[in-house]
N, C-alpha and C positions, 0 to 999 in steps of 0.2 A: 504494500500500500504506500504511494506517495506520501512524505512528510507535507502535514500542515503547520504551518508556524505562525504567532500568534507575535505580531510585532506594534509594541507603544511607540510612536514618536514623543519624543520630549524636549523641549529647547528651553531657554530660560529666557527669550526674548520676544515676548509678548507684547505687542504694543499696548493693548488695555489693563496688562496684569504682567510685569516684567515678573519671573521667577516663580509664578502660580502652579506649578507642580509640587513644589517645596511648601507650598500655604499649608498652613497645620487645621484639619477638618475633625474635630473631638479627638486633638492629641494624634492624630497621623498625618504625612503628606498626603496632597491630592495625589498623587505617583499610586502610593501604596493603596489605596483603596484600589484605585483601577485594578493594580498588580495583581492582589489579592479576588478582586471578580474576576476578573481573566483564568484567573489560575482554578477558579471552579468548573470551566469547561471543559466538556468529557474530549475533546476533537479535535485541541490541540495539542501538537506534541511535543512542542517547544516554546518558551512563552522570553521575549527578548524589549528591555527597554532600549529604544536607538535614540542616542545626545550627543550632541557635542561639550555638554561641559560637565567639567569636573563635580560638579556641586551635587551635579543630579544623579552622577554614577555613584559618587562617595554612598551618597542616600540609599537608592536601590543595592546597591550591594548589602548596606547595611542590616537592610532586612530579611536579605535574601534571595534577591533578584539577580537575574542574570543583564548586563548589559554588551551592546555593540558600542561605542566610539565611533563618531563619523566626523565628517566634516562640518564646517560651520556655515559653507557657502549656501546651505540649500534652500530654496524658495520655498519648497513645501515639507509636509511631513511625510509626502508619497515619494520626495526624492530621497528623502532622510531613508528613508524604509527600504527602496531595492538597494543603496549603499550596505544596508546592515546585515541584507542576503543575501550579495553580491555570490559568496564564494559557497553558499550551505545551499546544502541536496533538498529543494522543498519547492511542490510542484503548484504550491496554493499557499496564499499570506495573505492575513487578516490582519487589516489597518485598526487597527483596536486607541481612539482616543483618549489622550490621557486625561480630559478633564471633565470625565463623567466618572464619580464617583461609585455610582448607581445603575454602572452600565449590566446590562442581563447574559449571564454565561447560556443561557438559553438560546439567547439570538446570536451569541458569538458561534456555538454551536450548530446553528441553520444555516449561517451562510459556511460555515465550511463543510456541512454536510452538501448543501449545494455547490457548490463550486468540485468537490471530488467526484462529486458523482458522472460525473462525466462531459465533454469538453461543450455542451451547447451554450453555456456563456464564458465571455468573457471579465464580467466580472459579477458581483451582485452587491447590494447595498439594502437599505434597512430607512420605512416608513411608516409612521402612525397617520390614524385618522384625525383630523382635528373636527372637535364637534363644534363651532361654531369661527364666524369670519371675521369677525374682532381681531384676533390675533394674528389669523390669519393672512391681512393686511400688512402689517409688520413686515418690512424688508429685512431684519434679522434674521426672520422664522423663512428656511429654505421650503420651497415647493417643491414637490414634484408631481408630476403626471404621465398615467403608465399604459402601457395596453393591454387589451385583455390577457395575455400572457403571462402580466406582472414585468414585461420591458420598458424599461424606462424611456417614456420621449425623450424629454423638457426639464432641466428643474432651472428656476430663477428666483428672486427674492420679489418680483411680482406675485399679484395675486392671480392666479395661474391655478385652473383655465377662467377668464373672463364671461362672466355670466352675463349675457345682455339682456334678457326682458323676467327683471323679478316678480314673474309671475308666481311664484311658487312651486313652479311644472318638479323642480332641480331644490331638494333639500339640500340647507348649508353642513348640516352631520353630515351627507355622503358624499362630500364632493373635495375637499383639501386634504391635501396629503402633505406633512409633514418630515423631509426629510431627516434621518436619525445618520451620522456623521460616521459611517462605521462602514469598511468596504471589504471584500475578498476578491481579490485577483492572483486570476490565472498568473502561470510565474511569465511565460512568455508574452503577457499582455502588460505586465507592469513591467517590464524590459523596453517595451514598443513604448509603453505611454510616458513616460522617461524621458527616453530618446525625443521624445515629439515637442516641438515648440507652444508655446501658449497660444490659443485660437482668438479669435477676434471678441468670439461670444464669452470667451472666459476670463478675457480682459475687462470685458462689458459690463459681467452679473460679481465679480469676481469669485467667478465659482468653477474649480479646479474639474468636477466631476464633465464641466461640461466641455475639454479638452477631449475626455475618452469616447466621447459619444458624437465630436466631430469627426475623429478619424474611423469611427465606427462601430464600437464598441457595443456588443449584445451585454446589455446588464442588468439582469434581474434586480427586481425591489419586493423582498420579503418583508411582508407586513407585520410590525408587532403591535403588544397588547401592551406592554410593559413601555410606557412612558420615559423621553430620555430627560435626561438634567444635566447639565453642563454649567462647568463655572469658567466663566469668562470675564469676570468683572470682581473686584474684592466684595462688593454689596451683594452677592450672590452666596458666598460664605455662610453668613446666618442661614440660609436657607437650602442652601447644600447639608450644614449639620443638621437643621431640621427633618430635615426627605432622611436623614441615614438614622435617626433618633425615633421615627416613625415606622420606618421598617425594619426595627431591630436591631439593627446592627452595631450599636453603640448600650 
């Protein structure tokens, strides 16, 4: 059976939160929470944090983590990431965010369940239902939009797809999808998409996923049930400890 490996990007230079990996969430780094949900997944068989600074590997090591050492140059966390599997036997890699504490070994488990089971996509990613357009609005909260297949078109920080006559015909509960920041890619498709220059549309939305899908990328969107959380801002903190205080974990 091909090696699946289960790989954190992690950098310490965050424009809205310099060093938020290291932010201490009831007494742990945000790092180690991720670490620790990751590592509950039945499907991966290697689980790797990929940095370039010291601060971050001192940490993970600390607890127990294995880390890669990369470069500093990198624009994204998907270049971070074929850097740190550059040279290991692994035929499917899971982009595993480091800044959802809260992330589901459940879904980390579906996409690499999907991605081995055989070569009809190229990569797959992970979407909730949003029950109402409020939020939905919101150019933070990523869209996407799929086809019957569960292939992803489209995703933009528009509100996507544009309803034109609110009649009511189109409930807001079935209609927005919420992209969850979480990818498996084929090893040969994260090699291609690497190599590939930024597209016009992903300079536009700035959204990296829409790169894979100009050059052509088949990429399933498995839907979950389990809600993502992301801290991206220090005000988000209290509320990260809340979500992990609430479901136990603390």
């Amino acid at each position: 059976m091909s090696a699946v490996i289960g790989v954190i990007p992690a950098r310490w230079g965050s424009s809205r939160f310099p060093g938020k990996m290291l932010a201490a969430l009831c007494g742990k780094p945000l790092i180690q929470w991720v670490w620790e949900r990751a590592r509950r997944a039945a499907r991966l068989d290697e689980i790797l944090v990929a940095t370039d600074d010291e601060r971050i590997a001192t940490a993970v090591e600390g607890f127990g983590g294995a880390v890669a050492m990369t470069g500093s140059h990198h624009a994204s966390g998907t270049d971070r990431i074929a850097e740190a599997v550059r040279d290991m036997d692994a035929e499917v890699v899971i982009n595993i965010q480091g800044d959802e504490p809260l992330i589901d070994p459940g879904l980390i488990d579906q996409l690499a369940a999907e991605m081995s089971a055989g070569a009809e996509w190229d990569m797959a990613t992970a979407a909730e239902p949003m029950r109402d357009a409020a939020p939905a609005a919101d150019p933070s909260v990523v869209k996407v939009v799929c086809a019957a297949d569960g292939r992803a078109l489209y995703f933009s920080r528009a509100l996507i797809p544009h309803v034109r006559e609110k009649d009511g015909s189109v409930p807001d509960n079935a209609l927005y999808l919420r992209h969850i920041g979480i990818y498996g890619y084929r090893r040969e498709f994260l090699e291609r998409l690497v190599r590939t220059p930024p597209s016009n549309l992903e300079l536009a939305e700035k959204l990296e996923q829409l790169r894979a899908l100009h050059i052509g990328a088949r990429m399933k969107v498995i839907m979950s049930a389990a809600p993502a959380l992301g801290v991206d801002e220090p005000k988000d903190i209290p509320v990260a400890e809340d979500a992990l205080r609430k479901a136990g974990c603390v």
